[in-house]
C-alpha positions in Angstrom: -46.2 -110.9 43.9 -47.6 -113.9 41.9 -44.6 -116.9 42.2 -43.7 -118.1 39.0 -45.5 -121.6 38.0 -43.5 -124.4 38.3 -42.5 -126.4 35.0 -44.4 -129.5 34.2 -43.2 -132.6 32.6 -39.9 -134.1 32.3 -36.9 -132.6 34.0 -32.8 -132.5 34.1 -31.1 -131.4 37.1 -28.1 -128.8 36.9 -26.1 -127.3 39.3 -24.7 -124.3 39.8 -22.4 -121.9 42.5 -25.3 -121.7 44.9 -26.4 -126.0 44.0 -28.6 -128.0 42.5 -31.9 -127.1 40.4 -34.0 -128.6 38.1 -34.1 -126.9 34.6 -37.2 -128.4 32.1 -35.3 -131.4 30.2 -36.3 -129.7 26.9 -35.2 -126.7 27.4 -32.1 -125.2 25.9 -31.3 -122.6 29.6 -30.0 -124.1 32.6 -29.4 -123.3 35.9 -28.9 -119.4 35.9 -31.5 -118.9 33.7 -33.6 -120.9 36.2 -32.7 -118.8 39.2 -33.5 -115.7 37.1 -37.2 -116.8 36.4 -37.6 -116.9 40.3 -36.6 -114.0 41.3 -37.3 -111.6 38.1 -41.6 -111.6 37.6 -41.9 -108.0 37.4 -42.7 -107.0 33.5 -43.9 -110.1 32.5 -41.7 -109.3 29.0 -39.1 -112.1 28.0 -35.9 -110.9 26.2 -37.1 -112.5 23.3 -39.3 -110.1 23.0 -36.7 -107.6 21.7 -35.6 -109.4 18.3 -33.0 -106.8 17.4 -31.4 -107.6 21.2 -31.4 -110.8 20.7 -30.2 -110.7 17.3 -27.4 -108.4 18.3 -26.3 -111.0 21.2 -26.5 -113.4 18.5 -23.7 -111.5 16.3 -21.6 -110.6 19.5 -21.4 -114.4 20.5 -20.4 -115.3 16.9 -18.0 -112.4 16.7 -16.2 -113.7 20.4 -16.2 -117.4 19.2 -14.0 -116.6 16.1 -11.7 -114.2 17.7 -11.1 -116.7 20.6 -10.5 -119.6 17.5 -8.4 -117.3 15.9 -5.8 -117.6 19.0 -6.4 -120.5 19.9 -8.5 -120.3 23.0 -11.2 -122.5 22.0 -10.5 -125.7 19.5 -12.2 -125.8 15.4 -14.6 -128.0 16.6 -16.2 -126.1 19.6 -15.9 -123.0 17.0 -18.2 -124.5 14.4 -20.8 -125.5 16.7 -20.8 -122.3 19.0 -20.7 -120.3 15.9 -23.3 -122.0 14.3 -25.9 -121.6 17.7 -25.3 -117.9 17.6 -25.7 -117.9 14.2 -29.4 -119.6 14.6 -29.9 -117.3 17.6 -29.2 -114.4 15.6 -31.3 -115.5 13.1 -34.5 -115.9 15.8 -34.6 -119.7 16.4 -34.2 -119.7 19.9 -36.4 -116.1 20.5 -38.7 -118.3 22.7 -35.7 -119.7 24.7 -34.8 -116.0 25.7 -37.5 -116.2 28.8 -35.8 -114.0 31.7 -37.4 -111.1 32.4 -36.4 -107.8 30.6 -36.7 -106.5 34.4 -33.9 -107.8 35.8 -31.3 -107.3 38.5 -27.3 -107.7 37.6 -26.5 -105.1 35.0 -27.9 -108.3 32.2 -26.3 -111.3 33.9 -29.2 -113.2 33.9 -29.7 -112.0 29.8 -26.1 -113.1 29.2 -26.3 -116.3 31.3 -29.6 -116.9 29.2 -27.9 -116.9 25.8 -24.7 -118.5 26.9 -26.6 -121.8 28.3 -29.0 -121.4 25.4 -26.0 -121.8 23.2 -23.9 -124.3 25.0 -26.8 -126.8 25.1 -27.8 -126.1 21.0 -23.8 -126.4 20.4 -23.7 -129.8 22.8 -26.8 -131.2 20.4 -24.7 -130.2 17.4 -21.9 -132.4 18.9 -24.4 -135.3 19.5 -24.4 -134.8 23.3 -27.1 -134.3 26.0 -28.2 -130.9 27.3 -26.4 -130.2 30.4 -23.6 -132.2 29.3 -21.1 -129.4 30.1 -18.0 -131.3 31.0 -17.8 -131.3 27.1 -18.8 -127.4 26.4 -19.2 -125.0 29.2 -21.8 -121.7 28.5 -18.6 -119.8 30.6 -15.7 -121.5 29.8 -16.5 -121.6 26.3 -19.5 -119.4 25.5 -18.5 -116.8 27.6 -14.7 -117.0 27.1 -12.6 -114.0 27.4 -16.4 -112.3 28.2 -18.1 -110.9 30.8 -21.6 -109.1 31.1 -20.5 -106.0 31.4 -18.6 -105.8 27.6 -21.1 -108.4 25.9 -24.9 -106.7 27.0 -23.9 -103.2 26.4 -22.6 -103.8 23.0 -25.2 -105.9 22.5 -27.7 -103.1 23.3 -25.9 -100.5 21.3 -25.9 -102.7 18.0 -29.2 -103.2 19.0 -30.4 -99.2 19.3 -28.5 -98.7 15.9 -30.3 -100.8 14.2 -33.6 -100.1 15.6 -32.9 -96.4 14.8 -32.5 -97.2 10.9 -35.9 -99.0 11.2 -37.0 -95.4 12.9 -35.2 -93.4 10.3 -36.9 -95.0 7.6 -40.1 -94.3 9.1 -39.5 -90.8 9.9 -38.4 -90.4 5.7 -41.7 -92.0 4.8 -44.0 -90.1 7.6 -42.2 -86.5 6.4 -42.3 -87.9 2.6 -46.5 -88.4 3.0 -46.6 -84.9 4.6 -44.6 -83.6 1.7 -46.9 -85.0 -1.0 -50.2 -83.6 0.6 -48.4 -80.2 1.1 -47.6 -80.4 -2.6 -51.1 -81.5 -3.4 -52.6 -78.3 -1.2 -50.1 -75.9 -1.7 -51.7 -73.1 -3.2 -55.2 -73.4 -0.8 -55.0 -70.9 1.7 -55.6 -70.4 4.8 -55.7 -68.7 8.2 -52.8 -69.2 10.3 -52.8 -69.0 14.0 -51.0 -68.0 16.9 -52.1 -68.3 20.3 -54.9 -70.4 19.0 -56.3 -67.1 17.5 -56.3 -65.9 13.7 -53.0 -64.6 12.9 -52.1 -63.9 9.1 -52.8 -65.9 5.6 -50.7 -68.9 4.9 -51.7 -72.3 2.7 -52.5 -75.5 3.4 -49.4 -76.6 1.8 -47.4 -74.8 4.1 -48.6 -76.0 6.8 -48.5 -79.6 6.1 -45.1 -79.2 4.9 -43.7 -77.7 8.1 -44.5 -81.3 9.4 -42.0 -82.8 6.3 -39.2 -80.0 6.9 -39.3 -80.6 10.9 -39.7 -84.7 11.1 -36.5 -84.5 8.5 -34.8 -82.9 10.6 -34.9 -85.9 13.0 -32.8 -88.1 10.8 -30.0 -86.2 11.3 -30.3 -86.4 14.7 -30.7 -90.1 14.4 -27.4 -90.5 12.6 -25.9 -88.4 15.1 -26.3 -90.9 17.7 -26.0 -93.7 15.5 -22.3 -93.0 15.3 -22.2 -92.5 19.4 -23.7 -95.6 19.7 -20.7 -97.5 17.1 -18.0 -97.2 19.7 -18.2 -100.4 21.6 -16.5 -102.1 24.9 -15.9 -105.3 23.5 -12.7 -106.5 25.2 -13.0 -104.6 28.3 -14.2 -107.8 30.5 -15.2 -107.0 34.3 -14.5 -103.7 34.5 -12.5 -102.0 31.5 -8.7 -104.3 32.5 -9.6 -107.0 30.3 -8.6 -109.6 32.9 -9.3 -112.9 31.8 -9.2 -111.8 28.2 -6.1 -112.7 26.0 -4.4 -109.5 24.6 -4.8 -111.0 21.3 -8.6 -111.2 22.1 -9.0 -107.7 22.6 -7.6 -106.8 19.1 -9.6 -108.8 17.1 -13.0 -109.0 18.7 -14.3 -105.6 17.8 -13.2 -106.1 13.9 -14.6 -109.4 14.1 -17.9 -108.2 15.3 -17.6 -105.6 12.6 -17.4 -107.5 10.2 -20.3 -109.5 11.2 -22.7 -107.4 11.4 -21.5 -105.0 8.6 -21.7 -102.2 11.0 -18.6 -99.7 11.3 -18.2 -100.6 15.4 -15.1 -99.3 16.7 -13.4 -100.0 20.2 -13.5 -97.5 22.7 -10.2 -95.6 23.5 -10.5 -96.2 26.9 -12.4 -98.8 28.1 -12.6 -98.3 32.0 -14.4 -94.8 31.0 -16.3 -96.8 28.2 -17.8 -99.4 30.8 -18.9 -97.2 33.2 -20.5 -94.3 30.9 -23.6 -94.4 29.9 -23.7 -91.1 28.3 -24.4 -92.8 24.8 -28.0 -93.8 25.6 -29.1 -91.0 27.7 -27.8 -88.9 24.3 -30.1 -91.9 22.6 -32.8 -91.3 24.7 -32.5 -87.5 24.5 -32.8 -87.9 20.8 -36.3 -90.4 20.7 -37.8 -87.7 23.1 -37.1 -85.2 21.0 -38.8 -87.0 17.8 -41.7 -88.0 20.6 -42.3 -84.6 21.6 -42.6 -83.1 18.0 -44.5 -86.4 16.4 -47.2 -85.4 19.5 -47.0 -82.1 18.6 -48.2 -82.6 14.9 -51.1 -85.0 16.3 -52.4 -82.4 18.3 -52.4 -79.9 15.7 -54.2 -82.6 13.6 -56.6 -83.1 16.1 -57.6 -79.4 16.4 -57.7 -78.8 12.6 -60.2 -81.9 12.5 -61.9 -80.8 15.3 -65.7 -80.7 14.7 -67.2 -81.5 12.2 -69.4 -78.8 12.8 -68.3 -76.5 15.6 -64.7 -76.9 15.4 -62.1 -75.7 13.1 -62.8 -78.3 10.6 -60.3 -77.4 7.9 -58.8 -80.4 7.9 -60.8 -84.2 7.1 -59.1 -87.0 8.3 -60.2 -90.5 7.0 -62.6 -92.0 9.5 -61.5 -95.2 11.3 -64.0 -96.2 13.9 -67.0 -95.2 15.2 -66.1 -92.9 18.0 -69.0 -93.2 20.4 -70.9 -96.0 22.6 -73.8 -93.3 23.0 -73.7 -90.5 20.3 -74.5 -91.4 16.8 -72.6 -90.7 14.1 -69.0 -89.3 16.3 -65.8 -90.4 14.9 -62.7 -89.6 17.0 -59.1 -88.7 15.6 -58.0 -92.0 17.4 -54.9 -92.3 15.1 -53.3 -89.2 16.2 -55.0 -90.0 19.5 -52.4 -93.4 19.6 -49.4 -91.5 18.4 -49.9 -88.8 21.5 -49.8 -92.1 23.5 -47.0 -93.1 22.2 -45.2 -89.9 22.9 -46.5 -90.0 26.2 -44.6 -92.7 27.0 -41.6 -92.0 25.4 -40.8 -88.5 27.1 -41.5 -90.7 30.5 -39.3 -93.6 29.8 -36.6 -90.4 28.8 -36.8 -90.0 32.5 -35.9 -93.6 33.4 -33.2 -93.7 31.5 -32.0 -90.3 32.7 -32.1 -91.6 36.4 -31.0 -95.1 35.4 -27.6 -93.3 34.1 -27.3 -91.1 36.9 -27.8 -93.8 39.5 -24.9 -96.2 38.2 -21.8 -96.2 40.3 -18.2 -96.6 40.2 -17.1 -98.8 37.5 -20.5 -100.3 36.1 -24.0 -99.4 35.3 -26.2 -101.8 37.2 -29.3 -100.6 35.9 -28.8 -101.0 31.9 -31.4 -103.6 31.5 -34.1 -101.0 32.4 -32.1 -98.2 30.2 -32.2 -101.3 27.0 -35.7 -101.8 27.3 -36.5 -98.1 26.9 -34.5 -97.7 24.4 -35.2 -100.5 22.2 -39.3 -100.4 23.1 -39.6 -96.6 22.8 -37.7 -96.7 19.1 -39.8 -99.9 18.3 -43.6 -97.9 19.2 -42.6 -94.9 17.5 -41.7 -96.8 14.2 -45.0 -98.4 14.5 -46.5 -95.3 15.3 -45.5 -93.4 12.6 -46.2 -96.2 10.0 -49.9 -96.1 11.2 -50.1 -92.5 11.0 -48.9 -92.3 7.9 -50.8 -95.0 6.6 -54.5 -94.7 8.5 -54.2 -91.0 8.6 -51.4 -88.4 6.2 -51.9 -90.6 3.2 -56.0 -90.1 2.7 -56.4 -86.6 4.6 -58.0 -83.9 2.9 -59.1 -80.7 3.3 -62.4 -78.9 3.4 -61.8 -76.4 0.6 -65.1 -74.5 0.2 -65.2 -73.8 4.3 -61.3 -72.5 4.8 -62.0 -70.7 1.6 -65.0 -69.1 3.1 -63.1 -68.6 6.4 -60.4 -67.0 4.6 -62.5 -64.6 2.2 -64.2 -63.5 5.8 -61.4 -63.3 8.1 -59.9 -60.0 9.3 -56.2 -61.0 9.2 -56.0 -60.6 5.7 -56.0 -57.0 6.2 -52.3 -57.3 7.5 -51.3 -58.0 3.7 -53.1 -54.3 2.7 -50.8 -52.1 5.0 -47.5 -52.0 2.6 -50.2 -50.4 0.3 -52.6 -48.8 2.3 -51.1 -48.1 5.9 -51.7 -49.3 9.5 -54.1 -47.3 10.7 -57.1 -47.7 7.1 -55.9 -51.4 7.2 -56.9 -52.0 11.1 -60.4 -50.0 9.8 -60.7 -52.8 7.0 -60.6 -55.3 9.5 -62.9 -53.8 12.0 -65.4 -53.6 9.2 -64.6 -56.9 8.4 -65.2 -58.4 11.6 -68.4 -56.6 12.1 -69.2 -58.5 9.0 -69.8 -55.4 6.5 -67.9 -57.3 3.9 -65.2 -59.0 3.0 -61.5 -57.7 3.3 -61.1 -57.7 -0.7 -64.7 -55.9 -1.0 -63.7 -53.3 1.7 -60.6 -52.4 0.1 -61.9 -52.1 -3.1 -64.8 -49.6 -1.6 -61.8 -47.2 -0.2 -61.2 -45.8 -3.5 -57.8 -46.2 -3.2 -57.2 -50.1 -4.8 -58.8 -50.9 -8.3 -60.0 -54.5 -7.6 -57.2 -56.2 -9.9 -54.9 -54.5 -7.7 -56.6 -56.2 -4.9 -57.3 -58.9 -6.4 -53.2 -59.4 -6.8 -52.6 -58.0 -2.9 -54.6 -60.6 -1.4 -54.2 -63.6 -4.0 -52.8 -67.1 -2.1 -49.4 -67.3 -3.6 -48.9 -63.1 -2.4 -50.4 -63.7 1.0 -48.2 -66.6 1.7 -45.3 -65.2 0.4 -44.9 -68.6 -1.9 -41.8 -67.9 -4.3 -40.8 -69.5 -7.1 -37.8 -70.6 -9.5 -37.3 -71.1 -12.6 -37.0 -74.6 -14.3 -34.5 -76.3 -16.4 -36.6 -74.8 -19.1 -36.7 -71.4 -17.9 -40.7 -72.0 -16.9 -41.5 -70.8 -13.4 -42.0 -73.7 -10.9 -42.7 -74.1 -6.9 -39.7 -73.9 -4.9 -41.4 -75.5 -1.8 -39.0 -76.5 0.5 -40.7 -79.5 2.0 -40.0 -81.5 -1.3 -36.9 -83.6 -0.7 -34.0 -81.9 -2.2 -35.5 -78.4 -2.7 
């Protein structure tokens, strides 16, 4: 292990339980936060990294100072000034003051400890005092009052997740809505589908590409879902779930306060021992980005393999070229978008696994391991936003398809014979396509040369919109129109 490097330049000395340390004179963290960079170097990742953490700690410490005002717990003028530090945290002013690691031992001590002294020593310049001054304002006496780690960083990291998962919401709508426009655009081209990776029956383009739509939809729901877990807070609880050191009067306000603060509809837990120690919320969080990760890597391999080629793979699809592929072959371009999302998934259905354990391996009445369970929560949300917003944008939105080649796979392929045995029977359907395969002819020709179908009534039997079963409705003006369900609302 690499030991952290010493400040340089000018420096105060603090002191806390364990004694004296020297803390940069410029910088807005004191002693805790000191400690914490010693012994926390794994990551390399400062809580500032995660603005919607920070932001949410930011809105919890301005929700706590107003409800301790309100009973008189901490006087108008140490209000205004705390209020108006977590106000500027929340907003991202003092993101680069956040330094401790996201690693971190103490179930988030070190990250509330970070924010308190950040905020004491902003709310001591505000009064025209020095930083360290604390005989005037305390990060725990008056920060931290009627607090404790274990009821300010969970809530924290569930105002956090829900906000991170609108971000992700939105990005899902706008990923599905790109397929949805593209399976529109194709929706009458057909196609082989495949099973097994081998040819299976007719379908179109358009039904393909708006599976994708219907099935990343289907996400949001989910999302909302655990939004709503993820609303029922233990702000109040203190140490353990007793509120000691927290004013009755405290408890009642703080979670409406913080409500109304962050417009969010955040409720207090019914019982807050349970609500302390259970971490069932973000494993049910966690559950719910794997699931997203597991079907977003599923539609990037099926991109991949309908790209694949140019030449000697299926081809049908055309994705817009990014990079060259190759250090060594000419000409290669690689499907490195969905390549990237894949990644992404990657990590996502591994971190479920950290979180998983991280839930299982808290005991008795607190979760010492919820730092590790935040930061794959709020990093795995954060990638697969991104991820999907460069899919959509380097890759759905300029896709195309290779119509003369799936048409001439199509016309060729010996699974359109399954649409001919209504009509003509199993057993001078399966001869069709043994002909076909053997290359005699097409499946339309071959039918026609029975006897038995005139070629308009073939023609009909084996025309896109019959083979993939494509239905329609009728308009507000009684014309017929699509009834595709990928389109939003259909």
């Amino acid at each position: 292990m690499t030991a952290p490097e010493r400040p340089k330049g000018p420096m105060r000395t603090e002191r806390d339980s364990l004694g004296p340390i020297d803390v940069p004179a410029d910088a807005y963290w004191g002693a805790h936060t000191a400690r914490a960079l010693e012994n926390f170097t794994v990551s390399g990742i400062p809580v500032g990294r995660h603005r919607g953490l920070v932001a949410a700690l930011g809105a919890v410490k301005m929700a706590t100072t107003r409800a301790n005002a309100r009973i008189g717990l901490l006087t108008a003028a140490h209000h205004d000034v705390v209020f108006q530090a977590a106000g500027e945290l929340r907003s991202g002013r003092f993101d680069d003051q956040l330094v401790v690691d996201v690693v971190q031992g103490g179930a988030g001590t070190s990250t509330n400890m970070n924010v308190n002294e950040v905020l004491a020593n902003r709310a001591l310049e505000l009064l025209g005092q020095p930083r360290g001054a604390y005989d005037v304002l305390h990060p725990i006496d008056h920060v931290n009052r009627s607090q404790s780690t274990n009821d300010v960083y969970p809530t924290a990291v569930r105002i956090a997740f829900v906000l991170a998962t609108d971000e992700l919401s939105s990005a899902v709508t706008a990923l599905a809505d790109a397929f949805a426009r593209k399976a529109t655009q194709y929706r009458t081209v057909a196609k082989m589908g495949r099973t097994q990776l081998q040819d299976a029956v007719p379908m179109t383009v358009g039904q393909e590409l708006g599976a994708f739509a219907i099935t990343l939809r289907e996400e949001v729901a989910r999302l909302r879902d655990v939004r709503s877990l993820m609303c029922e807070v233990n702000l109040g609880a203190t140490a353990i779930g007793t509120g000691i050191t927290a004013d009755p009067g405290y408890a009642q306000r703080v979670v409406p306060d913080l409500a109304a603060v962050t417009g969010l509809p955040l409720v207090r837990a019914h019982d807050l021992v349970a609500a302390t120690s259970d971490t069932g919320a973000f494993v049910q969080g966690s559950s719910v980005l794997k699931r997203l990760a597991v079907k977003l890597s599923k539609i990037a391999n099926d991109l991949r393999l309908l790209s694949s080629g140019p030449q000697a793979g299926l081809g049908e699809l055309l994705l817009p070229p990014r990079q060259a592929g190759s250090s060594i072959m000419p000409g290669k371009v690689n499907p490195v978008i969905p390549e990237m999302v894949n990644q992404v998934a990657f990590w996502v259905v591994g971190t479920d696994m950290t979180v998983t354990m991280a839930a299982e391996g808290g005991q008795l009445q607190l979760n010492a391991f919820e730092p590790i369970i935040c930061h794959g929560l709020l990093q795995g949300a954060a990638w697969l936003t991104n991820a999907m917003d460069s899919l959509r944008l380097l890759c759905v939105d300029d896709l195309a398809v290779d119509l003369q080649g799936v048409a001439v796979k199509v016309a060729r392929n010996a699974g359109l014979a399954t649409a001919l045995t209504p009509t003509l029977g199993y057993n001078r359907s399966a001869e069709i396509a043994e002909g076909a395969l053997a290359g005699k002819g097409t499946v339309q020709e071959l039918a026609v040369a029975t006897g038995l179908l005139t070629a308009d009534a073939a023609h009909v039997l084996l025309h896109p919109e019959t083979l993939a079963n494509l239905a329609t409705v009728a308009s507000h003006d009684g014309q017929p129109v699509a009834a595709d369900p990928w389109v939003q609302g259909a």
